[in-house]
N, C-alpha and C positions, 0 to 999 in steps of 0.2 A: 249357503248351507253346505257342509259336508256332506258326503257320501261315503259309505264306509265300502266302495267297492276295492278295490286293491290298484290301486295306482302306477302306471310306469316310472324306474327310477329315472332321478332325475340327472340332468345332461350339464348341471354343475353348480358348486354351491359356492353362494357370497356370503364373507361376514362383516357384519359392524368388527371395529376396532378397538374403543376405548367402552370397557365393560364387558366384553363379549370373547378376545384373545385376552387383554391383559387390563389389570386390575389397578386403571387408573381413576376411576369413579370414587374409590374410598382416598387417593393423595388430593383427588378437588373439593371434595369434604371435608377434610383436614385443612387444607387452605381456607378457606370459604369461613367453614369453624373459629379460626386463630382470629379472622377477620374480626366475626363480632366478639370474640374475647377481647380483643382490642378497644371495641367499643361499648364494652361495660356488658354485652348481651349474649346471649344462647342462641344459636342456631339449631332448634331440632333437626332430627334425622328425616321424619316425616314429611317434614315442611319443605326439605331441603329438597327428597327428592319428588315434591310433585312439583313442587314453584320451579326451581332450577334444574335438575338435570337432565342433559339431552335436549333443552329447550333454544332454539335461536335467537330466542330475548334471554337466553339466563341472567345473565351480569345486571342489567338493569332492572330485573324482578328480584334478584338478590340484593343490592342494593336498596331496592324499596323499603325491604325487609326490615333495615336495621333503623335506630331510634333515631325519627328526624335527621336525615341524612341530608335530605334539600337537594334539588335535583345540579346543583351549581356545583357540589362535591364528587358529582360520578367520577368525571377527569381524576381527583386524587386517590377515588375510592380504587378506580381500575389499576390506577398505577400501582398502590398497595398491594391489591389482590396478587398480581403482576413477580410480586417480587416473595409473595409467600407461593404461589403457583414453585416458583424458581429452590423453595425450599425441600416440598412435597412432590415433585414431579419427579423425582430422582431413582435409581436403582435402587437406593436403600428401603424406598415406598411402596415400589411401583412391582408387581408381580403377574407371571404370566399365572393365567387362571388354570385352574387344575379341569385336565381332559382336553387342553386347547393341541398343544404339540403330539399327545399322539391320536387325538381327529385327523389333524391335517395331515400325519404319516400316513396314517390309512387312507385316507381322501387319496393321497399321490398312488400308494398300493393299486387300490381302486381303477386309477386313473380318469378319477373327476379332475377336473378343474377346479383351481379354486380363485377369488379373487376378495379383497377386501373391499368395500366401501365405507368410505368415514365421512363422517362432518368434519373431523379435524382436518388441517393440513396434511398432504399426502407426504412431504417431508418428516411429519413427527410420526407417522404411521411407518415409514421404512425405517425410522430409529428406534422404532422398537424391535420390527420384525428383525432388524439386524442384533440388536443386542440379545434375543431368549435366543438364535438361530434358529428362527423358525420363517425368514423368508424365501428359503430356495423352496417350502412350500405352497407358494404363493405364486400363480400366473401373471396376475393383475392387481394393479392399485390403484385405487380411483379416491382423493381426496378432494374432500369440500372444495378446495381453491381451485380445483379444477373443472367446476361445474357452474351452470347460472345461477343454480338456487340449492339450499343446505338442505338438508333433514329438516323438518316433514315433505318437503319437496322431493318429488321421484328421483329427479335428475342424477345424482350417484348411484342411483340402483340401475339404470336407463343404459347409463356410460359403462356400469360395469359388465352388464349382459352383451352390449354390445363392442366390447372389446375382449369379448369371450366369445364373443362369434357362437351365440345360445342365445334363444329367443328367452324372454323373461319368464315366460310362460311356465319354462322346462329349466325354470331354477330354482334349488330352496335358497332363504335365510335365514342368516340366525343374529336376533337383537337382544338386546335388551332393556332399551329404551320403546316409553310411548309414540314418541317422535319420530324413531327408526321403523317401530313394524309398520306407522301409518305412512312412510316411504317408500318401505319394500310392496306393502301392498298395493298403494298406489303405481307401482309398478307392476301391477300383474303379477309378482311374485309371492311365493307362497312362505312364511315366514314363524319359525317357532321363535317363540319370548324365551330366555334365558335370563331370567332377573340376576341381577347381584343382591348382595346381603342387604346391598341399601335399600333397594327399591323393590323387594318384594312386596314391599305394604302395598304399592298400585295397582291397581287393576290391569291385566294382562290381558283378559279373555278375547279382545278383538283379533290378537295373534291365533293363527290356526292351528296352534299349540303349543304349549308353553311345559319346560321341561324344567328341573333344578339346576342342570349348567351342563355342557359341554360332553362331561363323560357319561351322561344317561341317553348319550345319543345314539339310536339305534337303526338297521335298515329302516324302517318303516317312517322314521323321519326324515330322510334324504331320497324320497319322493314328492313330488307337487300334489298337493290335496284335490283330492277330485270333489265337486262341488255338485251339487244339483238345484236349479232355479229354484 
């Protein structure tokens, strides 16, 4: 439970990556989409984002999805996916979300800290931050591959506090995945939801607030929520 006392700000803030800086959630929708076009069917938007995204099983619950696929097709299905990923993943897709670049100016203003944690590879998360220019406001980078266990598992939240030399405790986050806040929070950290367009149909409310994106971010969100038993 929350407390609405007035909270100390917090001593540094981690974000998710894919959905949350930059607006790759709606090219693996597009991907994903093409897929079952290909295969005579429709991928809801709905469907898409509660089965797949942000999920550590995505691919093989997407796969499920589509008509008599047969589990003996993943192999080909992945490869396909693979190669429409390589279509949609691109600059022409791919867009930094509005309010991301100047949070993180003012976060450096501030001088918080800031660090990303992704489930993706920590390689395709500095290809981004390198293409919008927005990693020289970034302290730290901690991708999936470099931890034991992906989102919903702590471990990237764990590695990112603690290569921020900041107990979890006295960090915000910001997701916008189910999978992500139950990361951050199992990390002891205090986490607003930032849906995207796709996945606002989900339910959010386990996050300890949940805002419209990025530029409605305000003091009072980059404090740790004070809670009471």
């Amino acid at each position: 439970m929350t407390d609405t006392a007035t909270p100390a700000p917090a001593e540094a803030v981690i974000f998710d990556h894919d959905g949350v800086l930059i607006d790759s959630v709606r090219s693996d929708f597009l991907a994903c989409s093409a897929l079952f076009a290909e295969h005579g069917a429709e991928l809801p938007a709905q469907v898409w984002a509660r089965e797949v995204c942000g999920r550590p099983d995505a691919y093989p619950r997407l796969f499920a999805l589509l008509p008599d696929p047969g589990p003996g097709k993943h192999p080909e299905l992945k490869q396909r996916l693979g190669r429409l990923w390589e279509r949609y993943m691109t600059p022409e897709h791919i867009r930094l979300l509005p309010g991301a670049g100047e949070l993180l100016a003012r976060l450096r203003d501030e001088g918080l800290p800031v660090a990303v944690a992704s489930a993706a590879d920590a390689a395709w998360v500095r290809r981004w931050l390198d293409h919008f220019r927005i990693a020289e406001y970034v302290d730290v980078v901690v991708g999936g591959d470099e931890v034991d266990g992906r989102k919903p598992d702590p471990a990237v939240y764990l590695e990112a506090a603690a290569r921020l030399g900041v107990p979890p405790a006295r960090c915000v986050a910001f997701e916008d995945s189910l999978t992500g806040i139950r990361a951050a929070q199992a990390a002891g950290i205090t986490v607003t939801a930032v849906p995207t367009e796709l996945t606002r149909s989900l339910d959010h409310s386990a996050a300890d607030r949940v805002l419209p994106g990025l530029w409605a971010v305000g003091a009072e969100h980059l404090a740790p929520a004070v809670r009471t038993p």
